[in-house]
C-alpha positions in Angstrom: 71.8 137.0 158.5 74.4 135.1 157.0 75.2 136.8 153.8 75.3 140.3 155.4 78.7 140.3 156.5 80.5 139.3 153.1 83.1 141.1 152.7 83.9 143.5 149.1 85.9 140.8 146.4 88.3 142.8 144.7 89.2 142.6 141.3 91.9 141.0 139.5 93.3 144.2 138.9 92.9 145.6 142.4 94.5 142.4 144.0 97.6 142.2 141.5 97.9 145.9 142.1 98.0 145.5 145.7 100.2 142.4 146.0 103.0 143.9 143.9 103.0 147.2 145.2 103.8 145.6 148.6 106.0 143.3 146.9 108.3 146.4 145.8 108.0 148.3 149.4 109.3 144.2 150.7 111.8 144.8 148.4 113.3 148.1 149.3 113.5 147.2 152.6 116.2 144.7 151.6 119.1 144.2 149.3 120.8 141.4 147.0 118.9 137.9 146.9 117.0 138.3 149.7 115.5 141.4 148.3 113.8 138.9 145.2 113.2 136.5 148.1 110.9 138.8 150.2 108.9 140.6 147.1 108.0 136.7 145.9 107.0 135.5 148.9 105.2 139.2 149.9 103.5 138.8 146.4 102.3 135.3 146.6 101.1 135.2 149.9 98.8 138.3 149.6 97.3 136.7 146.5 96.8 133.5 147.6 95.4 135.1 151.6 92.9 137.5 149.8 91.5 134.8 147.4 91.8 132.2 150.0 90.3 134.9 152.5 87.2 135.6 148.9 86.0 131.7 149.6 86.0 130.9 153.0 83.9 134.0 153.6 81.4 132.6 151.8 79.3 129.7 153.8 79.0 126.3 152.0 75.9 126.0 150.2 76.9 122.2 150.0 75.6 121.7 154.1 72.1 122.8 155.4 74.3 123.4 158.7 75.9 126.4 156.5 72.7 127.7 154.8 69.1 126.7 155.8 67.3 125.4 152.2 64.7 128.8 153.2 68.4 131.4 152.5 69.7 128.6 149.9 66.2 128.6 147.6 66.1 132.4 148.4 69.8 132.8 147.4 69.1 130.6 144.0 66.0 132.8 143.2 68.6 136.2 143.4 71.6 134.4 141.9 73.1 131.1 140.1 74.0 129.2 143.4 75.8 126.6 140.8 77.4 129.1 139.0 78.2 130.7 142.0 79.8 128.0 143.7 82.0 127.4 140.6 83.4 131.0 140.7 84.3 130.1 144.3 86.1 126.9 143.3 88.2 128.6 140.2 89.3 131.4 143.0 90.5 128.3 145.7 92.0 127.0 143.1 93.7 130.2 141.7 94.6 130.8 145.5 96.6 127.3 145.4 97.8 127.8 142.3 99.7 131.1 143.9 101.7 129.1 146.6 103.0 126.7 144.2 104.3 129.3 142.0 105.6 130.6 145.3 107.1 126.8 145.9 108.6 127.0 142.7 110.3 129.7 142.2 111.8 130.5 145.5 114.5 127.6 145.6 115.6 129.1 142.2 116.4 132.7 144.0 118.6 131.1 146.4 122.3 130.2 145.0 122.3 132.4 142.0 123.4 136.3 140.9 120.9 139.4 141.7 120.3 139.5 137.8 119.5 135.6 137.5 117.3 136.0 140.9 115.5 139.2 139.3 114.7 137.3 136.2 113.0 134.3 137.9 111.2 136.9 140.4 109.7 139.2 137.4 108.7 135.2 135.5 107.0 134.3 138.6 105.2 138.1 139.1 104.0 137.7 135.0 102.6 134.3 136.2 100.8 135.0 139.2 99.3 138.1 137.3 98.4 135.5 134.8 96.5 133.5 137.4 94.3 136.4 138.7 93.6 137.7 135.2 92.1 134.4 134.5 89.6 134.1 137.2 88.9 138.2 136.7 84.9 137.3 135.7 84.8 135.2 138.9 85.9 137.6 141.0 83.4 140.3 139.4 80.4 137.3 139.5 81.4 136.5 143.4 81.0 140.1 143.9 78.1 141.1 142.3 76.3 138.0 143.7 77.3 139.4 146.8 75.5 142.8 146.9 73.0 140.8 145.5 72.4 138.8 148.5 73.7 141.0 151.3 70.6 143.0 152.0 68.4 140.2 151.9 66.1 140.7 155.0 67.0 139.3 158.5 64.6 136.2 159.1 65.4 133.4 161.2 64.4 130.6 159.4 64.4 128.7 163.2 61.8 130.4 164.8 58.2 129.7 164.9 56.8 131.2 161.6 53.5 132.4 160.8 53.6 133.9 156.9 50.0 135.6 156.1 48.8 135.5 152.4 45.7 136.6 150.5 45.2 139.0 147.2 46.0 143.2 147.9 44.0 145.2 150.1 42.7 142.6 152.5 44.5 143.9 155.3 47.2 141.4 155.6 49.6 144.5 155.9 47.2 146.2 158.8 46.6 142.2 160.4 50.9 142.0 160.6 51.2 145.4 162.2 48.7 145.2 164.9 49.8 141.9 166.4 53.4 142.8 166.2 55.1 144.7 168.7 57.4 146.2 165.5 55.1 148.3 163.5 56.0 148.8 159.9 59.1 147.0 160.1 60.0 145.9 156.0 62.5 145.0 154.4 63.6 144.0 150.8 63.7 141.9 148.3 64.9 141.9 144.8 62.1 140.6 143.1 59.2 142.3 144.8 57.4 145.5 144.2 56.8 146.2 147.8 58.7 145.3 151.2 58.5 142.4 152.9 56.5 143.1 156.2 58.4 141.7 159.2 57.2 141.4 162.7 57.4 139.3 166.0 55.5 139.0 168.8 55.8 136.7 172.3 53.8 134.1 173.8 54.6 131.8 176.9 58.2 133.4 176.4 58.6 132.2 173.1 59.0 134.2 170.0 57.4 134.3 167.1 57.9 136.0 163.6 55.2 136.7 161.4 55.6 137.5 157.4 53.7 139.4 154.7 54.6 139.1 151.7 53.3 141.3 149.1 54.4 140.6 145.4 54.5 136.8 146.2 51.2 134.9 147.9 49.0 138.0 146.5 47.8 136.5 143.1 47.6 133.0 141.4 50.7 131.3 140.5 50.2 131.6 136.7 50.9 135.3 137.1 54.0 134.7 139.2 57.5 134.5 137.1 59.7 132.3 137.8 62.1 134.2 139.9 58.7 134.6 142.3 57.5 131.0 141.8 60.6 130.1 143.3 60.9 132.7 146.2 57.3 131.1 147.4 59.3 127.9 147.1 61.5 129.0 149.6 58.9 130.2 151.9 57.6 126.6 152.1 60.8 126.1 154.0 60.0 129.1 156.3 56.3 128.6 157.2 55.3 127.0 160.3 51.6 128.2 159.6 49.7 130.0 156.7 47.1 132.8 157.0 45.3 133.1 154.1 43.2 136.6 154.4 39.7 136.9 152.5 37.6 139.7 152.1 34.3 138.5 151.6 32.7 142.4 151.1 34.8 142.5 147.9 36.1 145.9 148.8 39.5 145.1 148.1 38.6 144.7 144.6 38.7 141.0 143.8 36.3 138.5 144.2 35.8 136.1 147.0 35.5 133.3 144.7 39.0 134.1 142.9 40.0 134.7 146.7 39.4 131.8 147.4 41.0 130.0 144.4 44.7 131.9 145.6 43.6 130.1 148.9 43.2 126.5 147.4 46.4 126.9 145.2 48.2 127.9 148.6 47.1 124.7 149.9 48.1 122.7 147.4 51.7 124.1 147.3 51.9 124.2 150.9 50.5 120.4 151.1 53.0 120.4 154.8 51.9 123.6 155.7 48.5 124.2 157.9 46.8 126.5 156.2 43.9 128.6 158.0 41.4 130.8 156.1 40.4 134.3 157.9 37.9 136.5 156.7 38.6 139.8 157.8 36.1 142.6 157.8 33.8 140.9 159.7 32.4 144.5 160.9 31.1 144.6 156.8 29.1 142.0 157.7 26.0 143.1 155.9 28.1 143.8 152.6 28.8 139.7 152.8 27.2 138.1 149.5 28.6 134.9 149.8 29.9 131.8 152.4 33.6 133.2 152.9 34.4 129.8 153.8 36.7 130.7 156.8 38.2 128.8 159.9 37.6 132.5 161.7 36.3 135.7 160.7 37.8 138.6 162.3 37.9 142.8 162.3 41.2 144.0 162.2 39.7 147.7 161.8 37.9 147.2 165.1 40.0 144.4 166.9 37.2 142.2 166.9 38.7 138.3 166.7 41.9 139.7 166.3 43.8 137.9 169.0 41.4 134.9 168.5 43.0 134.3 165.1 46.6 134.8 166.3 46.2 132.4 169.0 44.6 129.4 166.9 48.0 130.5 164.7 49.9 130.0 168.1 47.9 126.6 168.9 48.2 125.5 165.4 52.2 125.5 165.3 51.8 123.7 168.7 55.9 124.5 168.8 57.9 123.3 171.6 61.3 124.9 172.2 64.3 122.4 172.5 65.3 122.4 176.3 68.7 121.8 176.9 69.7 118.4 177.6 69.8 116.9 181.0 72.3 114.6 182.2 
């Protein structure tokens, strides 16, 4: 995942700290001018590496190449992605900002007495201390939006996709596990009150990844804030197919008509999405009131339609796997 591997951002503090306490071992291991020389140049260069080092770590929201709109939105929902890509810009340019103090100073070190050289070396050190102090909230914003986003969970936004939806208790969880060959896999995300379900399974050789996602596609959007409105936003990016579970027995506690309500709002949102409708529980047949309205009707407590539903999923994506080109 591309944001697990972000390295810590120090602080200002941390980073001057550094810098001039390698400066001064630089400068001990030398004498006269070129003593001044070394500790400027140690001094400048780890500031401006590190910062330098803070951005291009980062990949550039700018290019769908770098992020996939699926992380982007996802990232946005967690963080300010503008905000965030400003800190990143006042830290390049405090980075560049460091060499040309560097470029200024060490001509004036050259040609001169120890005491002169000293006193242009500790002007330069006050002002490249200067430049990290100034960009200290960026460097705690980069930071923080970083352990923000590192633990985000691992889905590849490239393979085939099959997110499963429908109110609590319908056995969406149950449905992900048993066609998986990864049972109980989650993982988490900031703005949820339960783990994401995560699973894959293989057919013909290909892979495919199937989501639950519980504190997102499990009521009407009305009750979703907007942190969660646009995390499902991002999942329209992500979704190759949508299962939208129903139980018409209504022993999950809602009703199949307001079940079916979260089912026509799905559609609506995910207008380029197919969208199939499953009633589960068919072995509660007798218990069924009403018309669940369904594509398929399935048991996940006794298997029954279970792979049925999972390969009109399969036939539904209808994905074929780029094959590598052929002179």
């Amino acid at each position: 995942m591309i944001f697990e591997d972000l390295p810590t951002t120090p602080t200002s503090e941390e980073l001057i700290d550094k810098a001039f306490s390698r400066a001064a071992r630089a400068g001990r291991a030398k004498g006269g001018l070129e003593a001044q020389q070394s500790m400027l140049q140690t001094a400048a260069n780890i500031i401006s590496d590190n910062l330098e080092n803070v951005v291009t770590a980062w990949p550039d929201f700018e290019y769908e190449d770098d992020v996939h709109p699926f992380y982007y939105e996802l990232a946005d929902a967690i963080v300010d992605v503008d905000r965030l890509r400003q800190s990143l810009s006042e830290v390049m340019w405090a980075s560049r900002k460091a060499r040309e103090i560097h470029e200024e100073y060490q001509p004036r070190l050259r040609k001169t007495d120890v005491d002169t050289a000293r006193k242009h070396r500790k002007q330069a050190f006050a002002r490249l201390a200067d430049i990290v102090e100034q960009i200290d909230d960026e460097l705690l914003y980069i930071n923080e939006s970083r352990n923000d986003l590192r633990d985000l969970p691992d889905i590849d936004p490239d393979e085939p996709t099959i997110v499963v939806a429908g109110y609590p208790n319908v056995g969406k969880s149950s449905f992900v596990n048993d066609v998986t060959s990864a049972r109980g896999e989650t993982a988490s995300y900031p703005f949820t009150t339960k783990g994401i379900g995560v699973g894959h399974f293989e057919r013909d050789h290909i892979r495919y990844q199937i989501v639950d996602t519980p504190g997102l596609l499990d009521r009407p959007p009305e009750e979703r804030n907007e942190i969660e409105t646009q995390a499902v936003s991002a999942i329209e990016h992500l979704g190759d197919c949508m299962l939208v579970l129903v139980d018409p027995s209504g022993e999950c506690g809602y009703p199949l008509e307001s079940q079916l309500e979260l089912r026509d709002s799905i559609v609506a949102q995910f207008e380029d999405v197919p969208v199939l409708t499953v009633a589960n529980k068919v072995d509660r047949r007798g218990r069924w009131t009403d018309d669940p309205d369904a594509d398929h009707v399935m048991s996940v407590e006794t298997g029954e339609n279970v792979a049925d539903v999972l390969d009109a999923a399969v036939e539904t994506i209808d994905y074929e796997p780029e094959l590598p080109f052929e002179g």
